[in-house]
N, C-alpha and C positions, 0 to 999 in steps of 0.2 A: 261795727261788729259788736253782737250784743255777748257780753263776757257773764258768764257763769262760775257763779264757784261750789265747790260739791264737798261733802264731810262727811264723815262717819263718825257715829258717836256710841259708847254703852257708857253708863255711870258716870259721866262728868260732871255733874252737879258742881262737885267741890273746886272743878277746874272751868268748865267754860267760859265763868265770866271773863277770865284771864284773855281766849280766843275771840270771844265778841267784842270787846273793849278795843282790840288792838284791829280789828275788821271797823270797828266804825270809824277809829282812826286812821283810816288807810288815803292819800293822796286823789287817789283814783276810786270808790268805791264799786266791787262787783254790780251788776245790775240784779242781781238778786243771788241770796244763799238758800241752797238745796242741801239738806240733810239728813240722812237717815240713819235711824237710831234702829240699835240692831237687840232693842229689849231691855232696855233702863229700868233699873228696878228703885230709882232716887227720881230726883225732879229736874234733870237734863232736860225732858220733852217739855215741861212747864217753863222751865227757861227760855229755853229757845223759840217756844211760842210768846212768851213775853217781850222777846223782842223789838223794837219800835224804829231802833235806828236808822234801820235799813231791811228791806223785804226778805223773809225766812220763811221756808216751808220746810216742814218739817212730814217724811216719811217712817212710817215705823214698819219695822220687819222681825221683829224679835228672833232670833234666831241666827239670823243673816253675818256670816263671815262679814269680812272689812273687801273684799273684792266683789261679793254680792251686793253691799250696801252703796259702793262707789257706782258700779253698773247701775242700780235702779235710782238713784240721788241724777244720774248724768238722764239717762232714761227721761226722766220726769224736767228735766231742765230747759230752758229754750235755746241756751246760748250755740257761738259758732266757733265762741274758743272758751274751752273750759279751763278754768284753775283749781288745782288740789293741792288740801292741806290737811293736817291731820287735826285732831282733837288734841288738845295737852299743849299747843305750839301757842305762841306769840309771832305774830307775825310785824315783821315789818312794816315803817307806815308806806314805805314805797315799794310794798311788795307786789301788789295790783298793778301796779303803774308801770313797773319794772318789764312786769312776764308781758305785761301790752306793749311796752317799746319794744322789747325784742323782738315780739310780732311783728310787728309794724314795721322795723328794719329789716328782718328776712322777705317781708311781703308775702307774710303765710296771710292766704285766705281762707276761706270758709273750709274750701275743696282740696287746702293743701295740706296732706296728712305728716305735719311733722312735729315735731316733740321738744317742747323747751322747757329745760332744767334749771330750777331756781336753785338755789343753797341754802345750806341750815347751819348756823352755829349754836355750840354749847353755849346752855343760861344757868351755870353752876350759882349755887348759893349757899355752900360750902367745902370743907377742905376732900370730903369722899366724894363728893358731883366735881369738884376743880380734878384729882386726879383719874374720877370717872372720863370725862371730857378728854381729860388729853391723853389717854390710852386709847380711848375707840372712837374718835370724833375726829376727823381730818380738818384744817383749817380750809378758808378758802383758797389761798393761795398755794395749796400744795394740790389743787385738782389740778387735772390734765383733762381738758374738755376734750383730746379726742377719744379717753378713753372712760367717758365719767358716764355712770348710768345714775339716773336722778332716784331719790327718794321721791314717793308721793306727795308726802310730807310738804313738797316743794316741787311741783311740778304744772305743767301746762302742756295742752295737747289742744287741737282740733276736733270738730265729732268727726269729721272724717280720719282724723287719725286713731281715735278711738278704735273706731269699727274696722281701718285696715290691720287694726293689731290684733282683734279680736275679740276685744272688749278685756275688761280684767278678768283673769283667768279665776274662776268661781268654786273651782276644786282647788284651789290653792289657799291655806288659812296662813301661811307667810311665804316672804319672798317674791308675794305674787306684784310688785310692784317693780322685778327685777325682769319676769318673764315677760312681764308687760311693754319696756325698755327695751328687750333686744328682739319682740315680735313689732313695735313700732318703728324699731330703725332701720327693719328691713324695706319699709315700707315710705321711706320720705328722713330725710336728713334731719339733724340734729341741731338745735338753736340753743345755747349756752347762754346764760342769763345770770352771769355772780351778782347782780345787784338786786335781784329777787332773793330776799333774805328771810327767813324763819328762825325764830328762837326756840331753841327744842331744849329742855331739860333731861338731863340722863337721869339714867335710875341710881334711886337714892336708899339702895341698901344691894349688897353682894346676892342675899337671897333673891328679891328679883332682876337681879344682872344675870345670875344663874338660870331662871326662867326664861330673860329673853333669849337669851343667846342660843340655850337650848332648845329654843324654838325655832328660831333663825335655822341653824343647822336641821332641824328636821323637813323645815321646809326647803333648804336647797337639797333635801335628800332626794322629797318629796317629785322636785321638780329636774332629779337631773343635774343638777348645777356643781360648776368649781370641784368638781372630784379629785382633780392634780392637788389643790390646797389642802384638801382632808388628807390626803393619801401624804402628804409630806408632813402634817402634821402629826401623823401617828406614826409614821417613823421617827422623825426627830423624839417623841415626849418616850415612844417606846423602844425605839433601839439604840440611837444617836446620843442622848442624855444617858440614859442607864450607862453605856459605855465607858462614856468619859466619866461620869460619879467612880464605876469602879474601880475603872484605869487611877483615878487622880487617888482612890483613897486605898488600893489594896495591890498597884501592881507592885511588883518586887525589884523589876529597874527603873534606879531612879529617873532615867533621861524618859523613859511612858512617861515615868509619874507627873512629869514637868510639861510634858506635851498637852496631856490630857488636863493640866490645869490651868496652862493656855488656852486650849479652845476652849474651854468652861468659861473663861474670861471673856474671852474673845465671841463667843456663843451670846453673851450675858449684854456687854457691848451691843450688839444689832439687836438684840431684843430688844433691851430697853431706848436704844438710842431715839426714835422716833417720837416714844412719848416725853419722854424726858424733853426731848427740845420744844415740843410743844406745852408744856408743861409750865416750863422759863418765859414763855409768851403768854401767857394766861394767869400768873398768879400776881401781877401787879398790887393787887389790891388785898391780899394778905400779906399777914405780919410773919414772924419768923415761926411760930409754932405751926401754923396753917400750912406752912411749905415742908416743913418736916415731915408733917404730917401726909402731905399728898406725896413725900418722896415714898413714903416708906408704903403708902398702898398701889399705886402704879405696878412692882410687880407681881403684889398679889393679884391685886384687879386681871391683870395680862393672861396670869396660870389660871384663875379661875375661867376667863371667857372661852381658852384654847380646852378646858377640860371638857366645858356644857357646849363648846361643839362638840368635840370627839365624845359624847354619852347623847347629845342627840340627831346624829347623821344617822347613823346606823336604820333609828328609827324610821325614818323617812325611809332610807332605802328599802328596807323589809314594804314598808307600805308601798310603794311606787311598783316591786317586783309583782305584786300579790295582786296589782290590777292593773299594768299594764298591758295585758293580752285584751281585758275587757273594755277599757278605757282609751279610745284612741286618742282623746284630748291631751293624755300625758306624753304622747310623741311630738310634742307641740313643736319643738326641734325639726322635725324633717316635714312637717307643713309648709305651705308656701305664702 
């Protein structure tokens, strides 16, 4: 089976080398890398055409979303099992090898449209990427494959699974590798792959933590998506907190008073308790200030992600209402 692997790129210069380095390091190498650069205005496309290690072609699209750029990169490919990864990732040197054995043990062919999900861990390289990581990065051992939809970042499909999903959905500028996920599983079973591993660095300042996340959320606005999760999230920050703050600091019986500063406690507890424990499994390699350090941003990192959702869902939803009567692709839910 001839394996493919497909990427999106704008502005990596500063980073690719990081992604080719670790591709030509790989056990098993793709039989060729398909690219497409969605309007670099550095020397990404110069790079990538410098290439020698291993076969790269590189397509340009300037303009082209990350669900555009995957469609015409896959488009332009020969293979019968694709692999996706993103731009900015290190990948594993048996990550090629990995998404193939899994193959190979499900006995997906050419013609078998099914989906297999690689993993990504945090590649922190300080003490705000260490407590970035273990706020919003789940280990591998805490997925539950039957309920795990893969990142791109890390993923493997068939072209015929491509095409029974739909292809990536092209009006979708995020998330679309989500809608991607649950239109492919409709369509062929699910292949779970923890040893297809990817090294993803989180963002390394609150201002673009704030950007993605509030992109993230506009694009599940965009698509429809996880509404019960919004809709709890803005009760809890907007009625549930506000409560107990008042209860705990202004009610006039003391036995409220004491309740309300219980559940604040107790609130504070399941907040934090997930990253915290991942947290204690990740900072090995810092010293005592570095762990202070990541104690004390963990829950800021948490209020900030949960804000740039709830500022940008809304957005999405405004958009998705305002053209869903004209766009029947965004019904993409009751397609078959």
């Amino acid at each position: 089976m001839i394996v493919s692997m497909v990427v999106t790129v704008l502005n990596e210069g500063e980073s690719i080398a990081r992604l080719l380095d670790s591709i030509a390091s790989q056990t098993r190498l793709p039989d060729e890398v398909v690219a497409c650069d969605g309007g670099s205005a550095d020397d990404t496309v110069a790079r990538l055409n410098a290439e020698r290690r291993f076969p790269v072609r590189v397509i340009e699209s300037p303009g082209a979303n990350i669900s555009r750029g995957r469609n015409l990169a896959i488009d332009a490919s020969m293979g019968d099992l694709i692999v996706c990864a993103d731009a900015g990732v290190r990948l594993d040197p048996g990550w090629v090898e990995a998404l193939c054995a899994a193959s190979d043990k499900a006995s997906v062919g050419p013609r078998d449209p099914r989906l297999i999900g690689g993993v990504f861990t945090p590649d922190h390289t300080n003490a705000f990427e260490l407590a970035m990581s273990a706020t919003v990065l789940p280990l591998v051992d805490e997925i539950a494959p039957e309920r795990f939809l893969p990142s791109s970042r890390s993923v493997a499909f068939t072209r015929a699974g491509w095409e029974a999903a739909g292809r990536y959905p092209e009006w979708l500028d995020y998330c679309e590798d989500l809608v991607f996920d649950l239109r492919a599983l409709r369509s062929g079973p699910f292949v779970f792959a923890p040893r297809a591993i990817v090294h993803f660095r989180p963002r390394a300042s609150l201002r673009a933590f704030w950007k993605q996340y509030s992109l993230y959320a506009r694009g599940d606005g965009k698509a429809g998506l996880w509404l019960k999760r919004h809709l709890i999230r803005y009760a809890t920050y907007l009625a549930g907190l506000p409560a107990l703050l008042f209860g705990a600091l202004a009610a006039a019986d003391y036995g409220l008073q004491a309740l309300c500063v219980a559940g604040l406690a107790i609130g504070a507890g399941a907040y934090l308790r997930t990253p915290y424990q991942r947290l204690a499994r990740l900072w090995g390699s810092y010293g005592l200030a570095g762990r202070l350090q990541a104690l004390g941003l963990v829950p800021i990192i948490r209020v900030v992600g949960d804000v740039a959702k709830m500022a940008g869902y809304p957005a999405g939803v405004a958009w998705r209402r305002k053209r869903i009567a004209s766009q029947p692709e965004l019904r993409w839910r009751d397609s078959s």
